[in-house]
C-alpha positions in Angstrom: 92.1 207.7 45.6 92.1 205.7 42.4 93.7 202.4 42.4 96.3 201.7 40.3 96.4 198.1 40.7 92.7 198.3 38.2 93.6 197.6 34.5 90.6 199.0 33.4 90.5 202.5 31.9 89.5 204.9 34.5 86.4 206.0 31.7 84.9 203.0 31.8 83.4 202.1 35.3 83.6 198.1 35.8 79.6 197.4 35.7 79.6 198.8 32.6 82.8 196.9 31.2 81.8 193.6 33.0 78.5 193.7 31.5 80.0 194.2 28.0 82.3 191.4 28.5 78.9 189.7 29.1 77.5 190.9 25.8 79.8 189.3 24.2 80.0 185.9 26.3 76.3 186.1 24.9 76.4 186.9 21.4 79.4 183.9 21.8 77.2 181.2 23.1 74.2 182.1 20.7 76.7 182.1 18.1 78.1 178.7 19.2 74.6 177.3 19.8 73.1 178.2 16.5 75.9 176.6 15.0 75.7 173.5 16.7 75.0 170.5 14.2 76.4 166.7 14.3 79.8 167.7 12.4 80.4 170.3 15.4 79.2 168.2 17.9 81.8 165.1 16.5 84.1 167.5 16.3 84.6 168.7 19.9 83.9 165.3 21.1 87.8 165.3 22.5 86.4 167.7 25.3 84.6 164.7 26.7 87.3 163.9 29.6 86.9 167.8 30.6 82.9 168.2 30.2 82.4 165.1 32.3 84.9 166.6 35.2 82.3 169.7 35.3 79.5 167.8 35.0 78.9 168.7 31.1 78.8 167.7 27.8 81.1 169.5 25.4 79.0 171.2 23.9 77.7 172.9 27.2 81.4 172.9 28.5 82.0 175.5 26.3 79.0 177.8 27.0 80.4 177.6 30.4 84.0 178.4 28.8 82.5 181.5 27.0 81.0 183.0 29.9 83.7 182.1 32.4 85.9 184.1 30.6 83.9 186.8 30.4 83.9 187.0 33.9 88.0 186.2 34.4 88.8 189.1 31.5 86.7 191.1 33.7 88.1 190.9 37.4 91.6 190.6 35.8 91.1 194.0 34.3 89.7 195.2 37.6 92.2 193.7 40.0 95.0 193.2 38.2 95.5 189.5 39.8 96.6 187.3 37.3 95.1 184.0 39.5 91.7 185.2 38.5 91.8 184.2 34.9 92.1 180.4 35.8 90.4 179.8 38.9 87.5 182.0 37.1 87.0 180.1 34.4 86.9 177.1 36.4 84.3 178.6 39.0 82.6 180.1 36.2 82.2 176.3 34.8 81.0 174.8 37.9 78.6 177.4 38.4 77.1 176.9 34.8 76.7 173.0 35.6 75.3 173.4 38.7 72.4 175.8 37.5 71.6 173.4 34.5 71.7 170.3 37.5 69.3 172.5 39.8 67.3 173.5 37.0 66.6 169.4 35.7 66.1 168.3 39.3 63.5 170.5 40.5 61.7 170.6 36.5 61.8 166.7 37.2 60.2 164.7 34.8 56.7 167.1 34.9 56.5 169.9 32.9 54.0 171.9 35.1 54.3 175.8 35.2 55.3 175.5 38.8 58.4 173.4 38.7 59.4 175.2 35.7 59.1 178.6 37.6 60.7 177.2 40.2 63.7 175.7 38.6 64.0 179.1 36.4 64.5 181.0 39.3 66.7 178.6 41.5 68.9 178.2 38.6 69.0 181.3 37.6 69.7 182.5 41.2 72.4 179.2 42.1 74.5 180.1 39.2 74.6 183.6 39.5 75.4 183.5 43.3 78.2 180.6 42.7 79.8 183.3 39.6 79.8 186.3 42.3 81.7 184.3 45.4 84.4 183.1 43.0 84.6 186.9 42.4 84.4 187.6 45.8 88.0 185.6 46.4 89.6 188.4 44.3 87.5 191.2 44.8 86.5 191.6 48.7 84.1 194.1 48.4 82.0 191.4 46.8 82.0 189.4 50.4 78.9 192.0 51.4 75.7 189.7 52.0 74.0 193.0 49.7 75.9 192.5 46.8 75.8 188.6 46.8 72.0 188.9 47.2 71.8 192.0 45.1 73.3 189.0 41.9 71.2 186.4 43.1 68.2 188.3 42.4 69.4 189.5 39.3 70.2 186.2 38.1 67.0 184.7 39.0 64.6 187.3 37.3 67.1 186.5 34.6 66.4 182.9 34.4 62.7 183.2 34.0 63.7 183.6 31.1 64.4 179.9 31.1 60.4 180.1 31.6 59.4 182.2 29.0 61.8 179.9 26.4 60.7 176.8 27.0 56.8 178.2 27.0 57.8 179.6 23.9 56.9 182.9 24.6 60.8 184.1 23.7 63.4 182.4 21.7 65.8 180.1 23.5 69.1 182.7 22.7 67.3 185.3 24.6 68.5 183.9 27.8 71.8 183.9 27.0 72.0 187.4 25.7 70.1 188.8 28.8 71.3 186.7 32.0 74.6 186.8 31.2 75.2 190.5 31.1 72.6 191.0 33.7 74.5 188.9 36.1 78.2 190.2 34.7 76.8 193.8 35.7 75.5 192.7 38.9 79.0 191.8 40.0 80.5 195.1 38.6 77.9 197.5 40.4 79.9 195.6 43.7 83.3 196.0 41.9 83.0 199.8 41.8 83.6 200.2 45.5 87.0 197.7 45.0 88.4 200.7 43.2 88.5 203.3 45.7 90.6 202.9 48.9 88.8 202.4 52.5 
């Protein structure tokens, strides 16, 4: 029996609208990081006593932002709950600043293959998994150890891409335009069972 709490159109299945929500977080955030120059950065530099509460600078603060709502439109459209939007985006946030602090510490200061790898995947992994347990407060489907590893994987082969950009085998924006719809669908492939009743 459908739901009828679910906002989203009964045609559209939520992986496939929560990764599209993701496209667009990252065509956003290439968007925003292409036009990044030192009028745009002095320009946002008002976000500074919000960036440094996540952990960020502004200009990172809103890569977060882009994604994070992503991710809120999504499980509001799916649950219906109106508290997503706002403790998503926040979640959303921390997650982002804690994959870029994961990713620095274990790179440290060498730039070996191995910490690289290493810090890809962790990061990749750390905010992925962080994203799909602030779903998991709406959403409790989500809860199931299969589905939390099931984005945690995703979002690890993701971040290699990390890898590949900073080898310069890929361009820096493809990791935005990959991991975050890769993780966004991730967490709807466990939203589809939130639909149907027990």
């Amino acid at each position: 029996m459908a739901n009828t709490n679910s906002i989203a159109g009964r045609g559209q299945g939520p992986a496939t609208t929560m990764a599209a929500l993701g496209l667009v977080s990252g065509i956003a955030t290439v968007g925003w990081t292409l036009s990044l120059g030192p009028r745009v950065v002095a320009s946002i530099q008002w976000l500074e006593p919000v960036a440094i509460v996540f952990g960020l600078s502004p200009e990172l603060l809103l890569i977060g932002f882009f994604f994070g709502a992503a991710i809120a439109l999504g499980l509001w459209l799916q649950t219906a709950n109106p508290w997503a939007v706002p403790v998503l985006l926040v979640v959303t946030t921390y997650a982002w600043s804690a994959a870029i602090q994961v990713a620095i510490r274990l790179q440290r200061t060498t730039d070996d293959d191995p910490h690289l790898i290493a810090a890809s995947l962790a990061a990749g992994a750390v905010g992925a998994g962080i994203t799909h347990l602030g779903c998991a407060i709406f959403a409790p489907r989500l809860r199931r150890p299969a589905w939390i590893a099931l984005t945690c994987i995703v979002g690890a082969l993701a971040g290699m891409l990390l890898f590949a950009s900073q080898r310069k085998y890929v361009d820096e924006w493809l990791l935005y335009m990959v991991w975050q719809p890769a993780v966004a669908f991730a967490i709807g492939l466990g939203l589809t069972g939130t639909q149907r009743a027990p």
